[in-house]
N, C-alpha and C positions, 0 to 999 in steps of 0.2 A: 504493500500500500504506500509506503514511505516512497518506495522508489517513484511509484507513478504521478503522485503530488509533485515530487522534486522534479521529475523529468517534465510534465506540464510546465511547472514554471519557469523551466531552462527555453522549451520551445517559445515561451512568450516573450524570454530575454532573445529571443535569436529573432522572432519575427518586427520585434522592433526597434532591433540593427538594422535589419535588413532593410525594414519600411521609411528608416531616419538618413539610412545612408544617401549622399546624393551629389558625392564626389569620390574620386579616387582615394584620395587622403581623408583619414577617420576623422573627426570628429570629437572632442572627448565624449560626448556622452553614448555616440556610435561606438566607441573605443571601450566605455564601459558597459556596456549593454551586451557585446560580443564577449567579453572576457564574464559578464559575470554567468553566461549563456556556459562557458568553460566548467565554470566553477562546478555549477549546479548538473552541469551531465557529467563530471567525474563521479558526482557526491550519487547523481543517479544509477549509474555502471557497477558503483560500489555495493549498492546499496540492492544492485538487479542479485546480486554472487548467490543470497539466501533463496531465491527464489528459482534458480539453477539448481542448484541441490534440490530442493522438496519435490523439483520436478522429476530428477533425476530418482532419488527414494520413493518417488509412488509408482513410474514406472516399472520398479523393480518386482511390483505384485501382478507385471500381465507379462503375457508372452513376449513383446515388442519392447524389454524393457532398455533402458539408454545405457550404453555403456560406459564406464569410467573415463574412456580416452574421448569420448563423445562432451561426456562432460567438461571434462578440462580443456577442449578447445574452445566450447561456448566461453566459458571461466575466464581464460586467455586471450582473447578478444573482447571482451570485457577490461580488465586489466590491462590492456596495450591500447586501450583507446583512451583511458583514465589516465595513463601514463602518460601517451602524446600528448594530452591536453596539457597537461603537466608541463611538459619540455616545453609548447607553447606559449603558454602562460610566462614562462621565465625565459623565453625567448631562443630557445636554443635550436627547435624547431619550428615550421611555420604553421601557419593556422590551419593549414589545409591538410598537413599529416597524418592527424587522427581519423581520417576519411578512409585509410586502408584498413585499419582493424575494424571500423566497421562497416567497410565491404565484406569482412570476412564473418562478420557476425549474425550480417543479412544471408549470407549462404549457409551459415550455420541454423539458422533460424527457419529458413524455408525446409531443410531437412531435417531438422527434432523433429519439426513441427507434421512434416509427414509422417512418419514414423510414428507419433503420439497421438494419430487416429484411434479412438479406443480409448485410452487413455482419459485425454480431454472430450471436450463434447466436440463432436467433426465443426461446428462453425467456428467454433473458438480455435480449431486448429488452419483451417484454413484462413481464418484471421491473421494468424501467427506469419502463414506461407508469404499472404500479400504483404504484409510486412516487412518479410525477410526480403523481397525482391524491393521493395520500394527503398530499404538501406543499403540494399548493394546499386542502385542506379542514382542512392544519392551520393554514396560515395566514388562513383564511379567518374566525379564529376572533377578530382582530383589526376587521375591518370588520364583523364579528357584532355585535360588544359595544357598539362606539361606538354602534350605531344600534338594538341592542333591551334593555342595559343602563344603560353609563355611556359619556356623552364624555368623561368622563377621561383613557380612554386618549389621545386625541389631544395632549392639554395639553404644548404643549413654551415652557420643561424640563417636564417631570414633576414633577407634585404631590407632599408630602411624606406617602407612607401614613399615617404614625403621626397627621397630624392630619386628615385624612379620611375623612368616612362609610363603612363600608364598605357597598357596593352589596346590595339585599336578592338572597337567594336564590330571586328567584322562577324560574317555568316555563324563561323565556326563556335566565337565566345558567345553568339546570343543564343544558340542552340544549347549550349553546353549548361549557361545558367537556365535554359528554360527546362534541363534534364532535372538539377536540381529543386526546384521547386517542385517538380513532381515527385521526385522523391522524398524530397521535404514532407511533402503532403500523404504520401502513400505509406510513408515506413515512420520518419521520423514524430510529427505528430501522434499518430497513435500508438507510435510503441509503450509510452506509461499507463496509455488503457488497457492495454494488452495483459501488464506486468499484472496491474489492477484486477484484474479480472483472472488470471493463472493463480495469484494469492489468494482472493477472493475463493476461488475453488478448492487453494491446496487447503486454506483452513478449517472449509466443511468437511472436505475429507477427513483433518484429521480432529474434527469434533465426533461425525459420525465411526467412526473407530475409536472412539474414549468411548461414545457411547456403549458400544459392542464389548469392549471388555468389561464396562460398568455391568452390562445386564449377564455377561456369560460367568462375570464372579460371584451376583448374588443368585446366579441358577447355581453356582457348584456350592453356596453356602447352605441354599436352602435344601439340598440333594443330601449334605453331609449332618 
């Protein structure tokens, strides 16, 4: 639940960077609006880890269930996007880096999420799938740019905007941002209702099994 609150409110720090921006060179409050957009999806990624496990432990009661090495790459692209943000944040890396671990998180996500047919309820997994695709097309917006843009993004540290060209707007960058927005909107937006809603289930789950050992211990009290 924590995680999806926090991830909402990172989206809304990102959607109004995005809406404020309206030059090359940031702005401070574009400047803090995007960093505090950092803060709060690390604090979210972090905070996703418990909720990979519970998945990972209910799985483990059906046929289909997720494997260890399954888990730890979700885990790991989690943690490598928390990270980049991190090196970003202190500038080591650039804003755009964190966009490969969660391209990898989006394809990790489209496959749990198949796989946990059964499991989850099918809409909620298919939920999960769109998701997964809409984060790998929003990061995918990162290896777009370096190769029909600018390499700049790659440049670590990261270059100083205010003294650098800003890249023309041809064909190629307007397509690229319009890739992300759709991914913005397909994966990134709803991934904290997704998380919201995976908790949401793990927790009845695991009321309605207290319950079951509640009722199967006063049947064996009342037997004895």
């Amino acid at each position: 639940m924590i995680s999806g609150i926090v991830g909402l409110m990172a989206y809304g720090f990102l959607l109004a960077a995005v809406l404020s921006r309206d030059a090359w060179v940031l702005s401070d409050f574009v400047y803090i609006m995007f960093k505090a957009h950092d803060v709060a999806v690390i604090l979210q990624f972090l905070f996703m880890i418990p909720v990979f496990y519970g998945i990972q432990k209910l799985s483990q009661k059906h046929a289909v269930g997720m494997s260890r090495t399954t888990l730890q790459v979700g885990i790991g692209a989690l943690l490598c996007t928390a990270l980049f943000l991190l090196l970003g944040i202190v500038k080591i890396f650039s804003d755009g880096h964190y966009l490969l671990p969660v391209m990898v998180l989006g394809v990790w996500l489209m496959i749990a999420n198949r796989r946990l047919v059964g499991v989850f309820p099918r809409l909620l997994c298919w939920f999960g799938m769109v998701i997964g695709l809409g984060l790998v097309t929003f990061g995918s917006f990162f290896p777009a740019y370096a190769i029909w843009v600018d390499v700049v993004i790659l440049r670590i540290p990261p270059v100083d905007m205010a003294t650098y060209p800003e890249p023309p707007m041809n064909f190629a960058n307007m397509f690229i941002h319009k890739m992300i927005w759709v991914g913005s909107i397909m994966g990134v937006a709803p991934l904290p209702v997704w998380a919201m809603l995976v908790g949401r289930y793990l927790l009845r789950e695991d009321r309605k099994r207290l319950q079951e050992d509640v009722i199967q211990s006063a049947y064996k009290t009342t037997i004895l």
